[in-house]
C-alpha positions as CSV (number, residue, x, y, z in Angstrom):
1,X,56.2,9.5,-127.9
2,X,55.3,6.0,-129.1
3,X,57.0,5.1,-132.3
4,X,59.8,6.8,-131.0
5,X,61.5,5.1,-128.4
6,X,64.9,4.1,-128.5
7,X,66.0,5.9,-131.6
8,X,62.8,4.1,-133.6
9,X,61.8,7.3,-135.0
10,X,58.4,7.1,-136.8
11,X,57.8,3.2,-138.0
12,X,56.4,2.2,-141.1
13,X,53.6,0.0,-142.2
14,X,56.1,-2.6,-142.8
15,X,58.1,-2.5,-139.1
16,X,54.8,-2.0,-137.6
17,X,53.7,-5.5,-139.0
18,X,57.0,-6.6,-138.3
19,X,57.1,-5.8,-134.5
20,X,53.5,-7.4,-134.5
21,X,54.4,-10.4,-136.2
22,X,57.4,-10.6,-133.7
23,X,55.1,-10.8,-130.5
24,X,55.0,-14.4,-129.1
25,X,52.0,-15.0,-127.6
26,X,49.6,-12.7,-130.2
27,X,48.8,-14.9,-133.1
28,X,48.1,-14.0,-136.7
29,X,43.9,-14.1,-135.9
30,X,44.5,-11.5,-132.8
31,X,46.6,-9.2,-135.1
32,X,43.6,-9.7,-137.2
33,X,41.0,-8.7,-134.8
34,X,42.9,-6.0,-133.5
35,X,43.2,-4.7,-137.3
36,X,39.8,-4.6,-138.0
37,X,39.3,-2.8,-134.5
38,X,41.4,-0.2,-135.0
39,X,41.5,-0.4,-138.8
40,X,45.1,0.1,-139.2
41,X,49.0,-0.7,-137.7
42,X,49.2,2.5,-136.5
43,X,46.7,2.9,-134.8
44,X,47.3,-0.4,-133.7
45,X,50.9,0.6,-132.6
46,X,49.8,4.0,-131.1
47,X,46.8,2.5,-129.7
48,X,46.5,3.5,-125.8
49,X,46.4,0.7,-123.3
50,X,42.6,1.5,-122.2
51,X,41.6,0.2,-126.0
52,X,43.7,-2.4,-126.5
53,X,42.4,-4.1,-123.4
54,X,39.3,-4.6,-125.2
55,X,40.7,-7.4,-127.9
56,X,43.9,-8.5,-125.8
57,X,44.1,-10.5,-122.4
58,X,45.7,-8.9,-119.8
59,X,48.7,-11.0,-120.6
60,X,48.6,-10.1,-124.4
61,X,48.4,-6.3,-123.2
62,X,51.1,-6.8,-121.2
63,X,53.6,-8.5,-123.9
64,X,52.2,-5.7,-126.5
65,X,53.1,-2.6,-123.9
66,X,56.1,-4.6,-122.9
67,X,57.0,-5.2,-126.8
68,X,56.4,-1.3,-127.2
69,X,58.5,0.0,-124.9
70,X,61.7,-1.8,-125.7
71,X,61.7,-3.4,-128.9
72,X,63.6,-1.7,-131.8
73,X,62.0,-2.8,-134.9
74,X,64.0,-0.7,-136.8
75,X,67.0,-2.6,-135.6
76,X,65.4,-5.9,-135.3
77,X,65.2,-5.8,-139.3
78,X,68.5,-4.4,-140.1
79,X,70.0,-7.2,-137.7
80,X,68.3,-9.8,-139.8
81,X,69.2,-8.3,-143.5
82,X,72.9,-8.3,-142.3
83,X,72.0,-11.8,-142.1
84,X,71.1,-12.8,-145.8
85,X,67.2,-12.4,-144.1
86,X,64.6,-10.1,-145.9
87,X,61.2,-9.6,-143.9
88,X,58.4,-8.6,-146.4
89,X,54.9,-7.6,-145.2
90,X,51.7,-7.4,-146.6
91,X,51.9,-3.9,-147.4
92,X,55.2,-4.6,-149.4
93,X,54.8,-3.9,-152.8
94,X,56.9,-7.3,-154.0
95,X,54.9,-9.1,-150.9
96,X,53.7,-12.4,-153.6
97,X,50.7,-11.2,-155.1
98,X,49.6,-15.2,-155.6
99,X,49.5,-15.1,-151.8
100,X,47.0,-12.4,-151.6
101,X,44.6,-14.4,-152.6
102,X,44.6,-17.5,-150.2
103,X,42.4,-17.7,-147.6
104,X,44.7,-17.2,-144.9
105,X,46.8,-14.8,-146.0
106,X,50.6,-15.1,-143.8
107,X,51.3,-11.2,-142.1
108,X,54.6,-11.4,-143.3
109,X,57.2,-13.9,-144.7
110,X,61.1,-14.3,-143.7
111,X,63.3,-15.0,-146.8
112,X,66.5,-16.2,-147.9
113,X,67.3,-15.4,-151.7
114,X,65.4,-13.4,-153.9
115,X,61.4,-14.3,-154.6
116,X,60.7,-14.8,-158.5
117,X,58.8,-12.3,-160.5
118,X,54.8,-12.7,-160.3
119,X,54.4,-13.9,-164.2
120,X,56.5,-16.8,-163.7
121,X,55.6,-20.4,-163.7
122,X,56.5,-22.8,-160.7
123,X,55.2,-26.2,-159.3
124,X,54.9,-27.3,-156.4
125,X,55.7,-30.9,-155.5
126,X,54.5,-32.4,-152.8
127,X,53.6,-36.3,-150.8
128,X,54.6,-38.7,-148.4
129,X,57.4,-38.7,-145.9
130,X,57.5,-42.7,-146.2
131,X,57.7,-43.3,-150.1
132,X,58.6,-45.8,-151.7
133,X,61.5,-46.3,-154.2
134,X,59.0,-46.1,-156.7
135,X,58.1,-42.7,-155.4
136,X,61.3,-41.4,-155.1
137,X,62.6,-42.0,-158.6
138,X,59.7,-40.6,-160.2
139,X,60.0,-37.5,-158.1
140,X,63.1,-37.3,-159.0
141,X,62.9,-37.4,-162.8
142,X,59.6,-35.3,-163.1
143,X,61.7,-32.5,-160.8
144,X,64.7,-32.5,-163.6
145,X,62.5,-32.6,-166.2
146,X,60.6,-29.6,-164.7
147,X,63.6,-28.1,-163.9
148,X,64.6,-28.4,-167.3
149,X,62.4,-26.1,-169.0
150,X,63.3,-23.8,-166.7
151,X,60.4,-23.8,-164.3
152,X,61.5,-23.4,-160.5
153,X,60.2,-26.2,-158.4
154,X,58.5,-25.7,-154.6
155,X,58.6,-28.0,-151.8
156,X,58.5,-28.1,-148.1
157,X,62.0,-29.8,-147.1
158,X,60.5,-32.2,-145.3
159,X,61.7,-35.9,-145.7
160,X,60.4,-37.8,-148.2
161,X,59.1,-36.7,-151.1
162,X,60.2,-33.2,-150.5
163,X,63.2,-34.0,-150.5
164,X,63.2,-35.8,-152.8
165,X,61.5,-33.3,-154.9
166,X,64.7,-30.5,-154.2
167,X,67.0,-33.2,-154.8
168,X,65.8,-33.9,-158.3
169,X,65.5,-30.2,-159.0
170,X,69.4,-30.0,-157.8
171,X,69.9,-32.8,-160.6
172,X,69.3,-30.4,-163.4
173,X,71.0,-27.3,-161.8
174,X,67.5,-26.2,-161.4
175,X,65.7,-23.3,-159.1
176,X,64.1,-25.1,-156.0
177,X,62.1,-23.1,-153.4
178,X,61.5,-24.7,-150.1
179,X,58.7,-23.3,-147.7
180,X,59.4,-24.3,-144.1
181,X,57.1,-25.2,-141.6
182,X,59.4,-23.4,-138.6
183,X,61.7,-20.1,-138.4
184,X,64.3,-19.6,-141.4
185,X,67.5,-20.0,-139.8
186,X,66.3,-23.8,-138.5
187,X,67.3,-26.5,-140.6
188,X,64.3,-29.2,-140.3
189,X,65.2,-32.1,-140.9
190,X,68.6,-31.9,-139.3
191,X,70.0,-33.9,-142.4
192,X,68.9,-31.5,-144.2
193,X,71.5,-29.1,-143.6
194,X,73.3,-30.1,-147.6
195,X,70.0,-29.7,-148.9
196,X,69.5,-26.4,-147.2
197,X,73.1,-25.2,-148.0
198,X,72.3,-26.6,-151.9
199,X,69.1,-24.7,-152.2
200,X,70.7,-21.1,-151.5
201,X,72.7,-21.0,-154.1
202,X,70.3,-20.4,-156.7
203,X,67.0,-20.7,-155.1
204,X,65.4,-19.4,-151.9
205,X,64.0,-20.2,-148.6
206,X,60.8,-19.0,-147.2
207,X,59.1,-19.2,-143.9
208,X,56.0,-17.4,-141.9
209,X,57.5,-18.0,-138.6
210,X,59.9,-15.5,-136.6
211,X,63.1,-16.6,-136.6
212,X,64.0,-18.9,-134.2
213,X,60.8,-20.7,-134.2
214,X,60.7,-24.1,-133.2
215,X,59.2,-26.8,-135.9
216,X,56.3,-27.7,-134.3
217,X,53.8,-29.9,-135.6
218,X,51.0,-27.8,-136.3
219,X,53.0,-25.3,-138.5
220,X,53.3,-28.1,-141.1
221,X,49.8,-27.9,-142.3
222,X,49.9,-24.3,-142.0
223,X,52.7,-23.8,-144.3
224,X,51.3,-25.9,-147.1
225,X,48.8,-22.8,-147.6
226,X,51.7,-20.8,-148.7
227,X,53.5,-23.9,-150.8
228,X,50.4,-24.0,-152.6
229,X,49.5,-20.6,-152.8
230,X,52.8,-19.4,-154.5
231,X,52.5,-22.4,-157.3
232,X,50.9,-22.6,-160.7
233,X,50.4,-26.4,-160.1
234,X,50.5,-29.0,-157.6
235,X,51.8,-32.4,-158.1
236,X,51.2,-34.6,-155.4
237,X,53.2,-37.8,-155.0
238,X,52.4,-40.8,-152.6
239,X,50.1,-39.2,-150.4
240,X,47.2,-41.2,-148.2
């Protein structure tokens, strides 16, 4: 029986979109279609290959069957909370209500930490990765000043001015939130890895991506949907 196969027993909403989210090769718009199509993940799941060839290609349908047969969701997400990694789907009820309202809303997100409760206040800060000095410092002091009150500060990780931006926060032994543009156990930049390390301890990590993802240029963009999305306010530093 499908659902069922290697000790599975019957998946939830939540390891459904997981074990969807998990298939490279069948982006976020094909989950989409296939959604609307079947107009849920279990039907999705338990869809029979004779409809799902009508929204895959034959090489999606074959990953999907493929995925099916031998993946252990179940597993997959136990494996990855034994790692500090909690996988939270849309049908989660603490999935980020702010996020539910973007245009593009993310499937799922991969975190590290614990995500802050929906009434609080956080800013993003965000800008260049060649800034000036001038940049820099003033990142710097408006992200311990923020920090300060008490308000958690979101940035990408990236060099530059995101950096910068965590850096500051770190300053005031404030809550910093970095949103990366590849899977959660990468460190991007590589000399990063302090930064990282420094934002665990009292803030979090969040990414889209399935881990092990690859930064690739694209997801950069992408990503900044979700930096924005979960922020009160955006202040933008040294951008062209």
């Amino acid at each position: 029986v499908i659902g069922r196969r290697k000790g599975c027993g019957q998946m939830n909403n939540r390891e459904v979109m997981f074990f969807l989210h998990s298939l490279q090769g069948i982006g976020k718009k094909t989950v989409g279609n296939l959604m609307e199509y079947f107009g849920n993940v279990q039907a999705v799941y338990h869809a029979p290959e004779s409809e799902l060839t009508k929204i895959l290609k034959p090489a999606q349908c074959r990953l999907f069957l493929d995925g099916r047969e031998k993946k252990n969701p179940k597993q997959e997400l136990m494996e990855l909370e034994k790692k500090g990694i909690r996988y939270y789907s849309v049908f989660d009820k603490d999935y980020p209500k702010r996020l539910l309202k973007t245009a593009d809303i993310p499937m799922g997100l991969f975190v590290k930490g614990s995500l802050p409760e929906e009434d609080v206040l956080t800013v993003s800060v965000v800008g260049t990765r060649k800034h000036s000095y001038y940049g820099e410092k003033q990142t710097k002091e408006f992200c311990k000043m923020i920090a300060g009150m008490g308000v958690p500060v979101i940035s990408g990780m990236a060099r530059g001015i995101d950096t910068c931006a965590h850096v500051g926060t770190f300053r005031q032994n404030g809550e910093t939130i970095a949103v990366l543009g590849c899977g959660i156990d990468i460190v991007y930049p590589k000399e990063n890895t302090k930064v990282y390390n420094e934002i665990l301890k009292k803030g979090l990590i969040i990414s889209e991506y399935i881990v092990g993802t690859k930064p690739e240029k694209g997801n950069f963009p992408a990503r900044n949907r979700i930096i924005s999305g979960i922020s009160s306010g955006v202040l933008v530093v040294e951008a062209k």
